[in-house]
C-alpha positions in Angstrom: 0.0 0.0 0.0 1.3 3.5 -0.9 2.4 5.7 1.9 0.5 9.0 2.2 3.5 12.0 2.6 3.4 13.8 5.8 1.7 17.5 5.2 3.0 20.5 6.6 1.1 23.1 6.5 2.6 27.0 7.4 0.0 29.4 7.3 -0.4 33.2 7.9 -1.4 36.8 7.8 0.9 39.1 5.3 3.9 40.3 6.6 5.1 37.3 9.2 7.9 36.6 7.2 6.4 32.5 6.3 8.4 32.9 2.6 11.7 34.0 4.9 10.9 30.7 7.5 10.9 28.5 3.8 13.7 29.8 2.7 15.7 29.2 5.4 13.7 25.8 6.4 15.3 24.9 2.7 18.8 26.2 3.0 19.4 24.3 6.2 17.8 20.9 4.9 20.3 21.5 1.6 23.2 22.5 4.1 23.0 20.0 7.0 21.6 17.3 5.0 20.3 15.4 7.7 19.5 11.8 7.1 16.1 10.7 7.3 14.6 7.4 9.7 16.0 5.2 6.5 19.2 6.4 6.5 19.5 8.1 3.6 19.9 11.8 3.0 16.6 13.7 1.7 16.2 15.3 -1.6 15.1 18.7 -1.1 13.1 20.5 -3.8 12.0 24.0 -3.0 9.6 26.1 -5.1 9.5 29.5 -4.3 6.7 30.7 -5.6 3.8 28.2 -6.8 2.3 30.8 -9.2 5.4 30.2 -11.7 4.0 26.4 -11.9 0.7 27.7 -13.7 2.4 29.3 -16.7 3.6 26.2 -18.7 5.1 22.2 -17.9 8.1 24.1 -19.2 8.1 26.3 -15.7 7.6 22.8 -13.9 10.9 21.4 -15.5 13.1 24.5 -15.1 12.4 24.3 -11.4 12.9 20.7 -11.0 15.9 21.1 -12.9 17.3 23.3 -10.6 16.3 21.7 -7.9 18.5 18.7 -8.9 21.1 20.5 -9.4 20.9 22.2 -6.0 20.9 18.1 -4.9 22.9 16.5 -7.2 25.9 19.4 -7.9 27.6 17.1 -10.7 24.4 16.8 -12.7 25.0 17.7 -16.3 22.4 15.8 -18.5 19.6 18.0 -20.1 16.0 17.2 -18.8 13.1 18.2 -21.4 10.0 16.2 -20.4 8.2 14.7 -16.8 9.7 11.7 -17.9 12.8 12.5 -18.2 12.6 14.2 -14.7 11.1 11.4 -12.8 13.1 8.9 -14.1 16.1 11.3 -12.3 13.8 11.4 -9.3 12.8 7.6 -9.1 14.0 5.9 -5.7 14.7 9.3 -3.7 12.8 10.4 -0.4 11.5 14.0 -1.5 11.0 16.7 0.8 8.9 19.0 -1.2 9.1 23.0 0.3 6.4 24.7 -1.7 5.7 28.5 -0.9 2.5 29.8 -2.0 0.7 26.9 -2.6 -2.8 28.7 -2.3 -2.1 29.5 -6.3 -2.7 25.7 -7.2 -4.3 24.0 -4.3 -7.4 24.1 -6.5 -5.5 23.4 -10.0 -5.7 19.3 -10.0 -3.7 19.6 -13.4 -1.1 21.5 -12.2 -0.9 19.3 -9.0 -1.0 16.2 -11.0 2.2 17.4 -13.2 3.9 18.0 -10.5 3.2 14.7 -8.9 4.4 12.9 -12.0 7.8 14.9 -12.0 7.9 13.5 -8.4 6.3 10.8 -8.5 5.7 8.7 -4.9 9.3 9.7 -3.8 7.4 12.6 -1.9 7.6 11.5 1.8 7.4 15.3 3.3 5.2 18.4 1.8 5.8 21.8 3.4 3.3 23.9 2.2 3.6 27.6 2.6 0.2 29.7 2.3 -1.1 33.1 2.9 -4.2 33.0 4.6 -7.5 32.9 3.3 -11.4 32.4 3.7 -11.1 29.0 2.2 -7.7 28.4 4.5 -9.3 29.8 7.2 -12.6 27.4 7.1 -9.8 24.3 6.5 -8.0 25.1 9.4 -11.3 25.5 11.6 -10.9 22.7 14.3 -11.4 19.0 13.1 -9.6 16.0 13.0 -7.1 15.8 10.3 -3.6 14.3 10.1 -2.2 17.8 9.0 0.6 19.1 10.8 -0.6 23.3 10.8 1.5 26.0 11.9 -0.6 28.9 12.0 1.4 32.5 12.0 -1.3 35.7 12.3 -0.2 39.4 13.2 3.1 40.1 14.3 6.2 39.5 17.0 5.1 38.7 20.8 6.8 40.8 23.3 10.5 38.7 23.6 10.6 38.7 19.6 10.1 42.5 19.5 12.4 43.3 22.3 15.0 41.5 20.0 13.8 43.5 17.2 14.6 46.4 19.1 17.8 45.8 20.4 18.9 45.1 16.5 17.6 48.3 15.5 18.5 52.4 16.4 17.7 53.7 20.0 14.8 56.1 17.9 12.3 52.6 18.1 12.8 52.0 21.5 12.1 55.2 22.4 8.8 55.2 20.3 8.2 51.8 21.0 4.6 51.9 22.2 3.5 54.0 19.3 5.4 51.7 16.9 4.1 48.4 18.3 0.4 50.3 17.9 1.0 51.4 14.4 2.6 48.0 13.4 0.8 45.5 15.4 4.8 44.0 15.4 4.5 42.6 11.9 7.8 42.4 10.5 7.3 43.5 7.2 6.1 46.6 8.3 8.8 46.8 11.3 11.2 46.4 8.1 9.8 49.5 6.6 10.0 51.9 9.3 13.6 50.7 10.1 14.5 51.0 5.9 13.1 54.8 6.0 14.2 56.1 9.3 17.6 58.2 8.9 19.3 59.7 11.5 17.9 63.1 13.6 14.4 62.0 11.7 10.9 63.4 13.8 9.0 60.2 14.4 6.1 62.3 12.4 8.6 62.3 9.7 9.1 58.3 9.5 5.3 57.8 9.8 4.8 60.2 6.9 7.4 58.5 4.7 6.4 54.8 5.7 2.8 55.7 4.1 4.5 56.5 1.1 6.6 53.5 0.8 5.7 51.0 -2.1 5.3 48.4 0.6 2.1 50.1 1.8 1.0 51.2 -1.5 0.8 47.8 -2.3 -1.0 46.3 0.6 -3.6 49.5 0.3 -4.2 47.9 -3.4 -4.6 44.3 -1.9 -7.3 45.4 0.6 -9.0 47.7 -2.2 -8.7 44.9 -4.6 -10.7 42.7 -1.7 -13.3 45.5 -0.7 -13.9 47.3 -3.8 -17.0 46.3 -4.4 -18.4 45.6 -1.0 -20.9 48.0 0.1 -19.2 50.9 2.4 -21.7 49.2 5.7 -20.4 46.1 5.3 -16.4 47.6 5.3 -17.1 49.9 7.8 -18.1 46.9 10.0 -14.8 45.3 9.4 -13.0 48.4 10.1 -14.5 48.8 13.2 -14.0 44.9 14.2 -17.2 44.2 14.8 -17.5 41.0 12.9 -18.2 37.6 13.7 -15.8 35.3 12.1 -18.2 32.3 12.6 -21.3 34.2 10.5 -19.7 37.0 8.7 -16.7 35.4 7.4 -16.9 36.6 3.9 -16.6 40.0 5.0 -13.0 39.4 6.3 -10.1 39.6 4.1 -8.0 37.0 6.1 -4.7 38.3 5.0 -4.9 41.3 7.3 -7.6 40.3 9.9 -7.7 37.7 12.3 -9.2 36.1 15.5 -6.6 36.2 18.5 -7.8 34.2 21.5 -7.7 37.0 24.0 -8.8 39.9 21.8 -11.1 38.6 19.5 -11.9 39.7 16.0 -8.7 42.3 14.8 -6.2 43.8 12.3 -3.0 42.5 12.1 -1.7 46.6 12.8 -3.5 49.9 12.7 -2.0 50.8 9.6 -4.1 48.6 8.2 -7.2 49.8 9.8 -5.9 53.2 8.4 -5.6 52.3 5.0 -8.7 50.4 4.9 -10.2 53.6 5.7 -8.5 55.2 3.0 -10.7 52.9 0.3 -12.1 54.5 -2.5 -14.6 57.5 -2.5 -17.9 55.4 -3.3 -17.2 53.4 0.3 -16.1 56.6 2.1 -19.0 58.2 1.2 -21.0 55.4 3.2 -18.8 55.0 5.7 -18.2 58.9 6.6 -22.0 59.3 7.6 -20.7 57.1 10.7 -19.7 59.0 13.9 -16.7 57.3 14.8 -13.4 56.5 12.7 -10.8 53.9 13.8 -8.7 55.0 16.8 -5.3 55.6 14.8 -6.9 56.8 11.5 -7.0 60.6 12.5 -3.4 61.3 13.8 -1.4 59.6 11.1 
């Protein structure tokens, strides 16, 4: 009887940093190449970015090409088909490290190539995904052999004191009102740190971190999501006053969660902020309201 691989699952709000944990996960399995319970040493094949598998078999074999060289350093023979590629493959113990696998979990063809470059050598399948209203209803408590790491908002207190102690004396001192505006997410810890210069205001730094591409481009995420929701129904979510059990499908899951303690929230005020910020057709809704979120009126 075939042996089912052992499923990983890392999962999380944007701006943890699960890509970075892969990355590394990767480099250390290719670096320490620690043998496995058969006394062999795994094959590690990491995939970046799961979208690239969508555009053509072609993309499938570049990356499994690379893969084996990664593995197999003196490799020199040219692969051009699946075939070709498994036959390479056949008799290893696969650890499979696959960021972004939301992009084909519902893509059986894709899936199925993949598995037939791999064939049953897979014995381990990391898969890295950002979270969603269909992740989010998966990961809902059930039985299931899944192993799920779930990563939502940012640092907890001993992480962001190591933050800080990496970083200027400027953050420390604005540490509460950094931890507020960030919620301690590192990707947005990263841009405050890449635009603060030295003798900057903290007013300053806030004003040039909501310039930064990196926020530009989460503001077009979140319109993308709300667009064409009706401005109640965001204003709801912008004053947390969902309920993820009945209202799910209000709730972009990349930037809101449930936290045990606190309930429905953002993963930082900056998001609430630029949520706020949507387009005039749901502000126009949403300013007849009489209160705005807490941070939205001093940035």
């Amino acid at each position: 009887m075939e042996e089912k691989p052992i499923i990983v699952k890392v999962v999380g709000t944007i701006g943890y940093g699960k890509s970075h944990m892969l990355a590394v996960l990767a480099l250390l399995l290719l670096k320490n190449q620690v043998k496995n319970r058969f006394g062999s040493v795994p094959f590690v094949c990491y995939i970046p970015d799961c979208k690239t598998l969508l555009e053509s078999e072609s993309a499938i074999l570049t990356i499994l090409h690379q893969n084996i060289v990664l593995n197999i350093p003196d490799f020199a023979e040219p692969l051009n088909t699946i075939e070709e590629v498994r036959a390479v493959m056949q008799g290893k113990m696969v650890i499979l490290v696959a960021d972004q696998w939301n992009s084909i979990d519902e893509n059986q063809m894709v899936i199925d190539r993949l598995g037939s470059c791999l064939g049953i050598s897979v014995y381990v399948e990391i898969h890295g995904m950002s979270m969603n209203a269909k992740t989010w209803r998966d990961l809902l408590p059930k039985q299931t052999s899944d192993d799920r790491n779930i990563y939502c908002g940012g640092f907890n207190d001993d992480e962001f004191g190591v933050w800080l102690k990496h970083h200027p004396p400027f953050f420390t001192e604005h540490e509460d009102e950094l931890a507020l505006l960030t919620g301690k997410v590192p990707l947005l810890l990263s841009v405050f740190a890449r635009v603060y210069g030295n003798g900057d205001s903290w007013e300053s730094v806030v004003q040039r971190v909501q310039l930064d591409e990196n926020m530009k481009e989460l503001e077009r995420s979140l319109s993308a999501f709300y667009n064409e929701m009706d401005g109640d129904l965001v204003w709801k979510v912008c004053t947390l006053k969902v309920d993820m059990m009945f209202e799910s499908e209000l709730v972009d899951h990349r930037f809101f969660f449930e936290d045990p303690s606190r309930g429905f929230c953002a993963t930082s005020e900056l998001v609430l902020w630029l949520l706020y910020r949507l387009p005039a057709q749901l502000l126009a809704s949403m300013s007849k309201k009489s209160s705005r979120p807490k941070y939205a009126a001093k940035v």
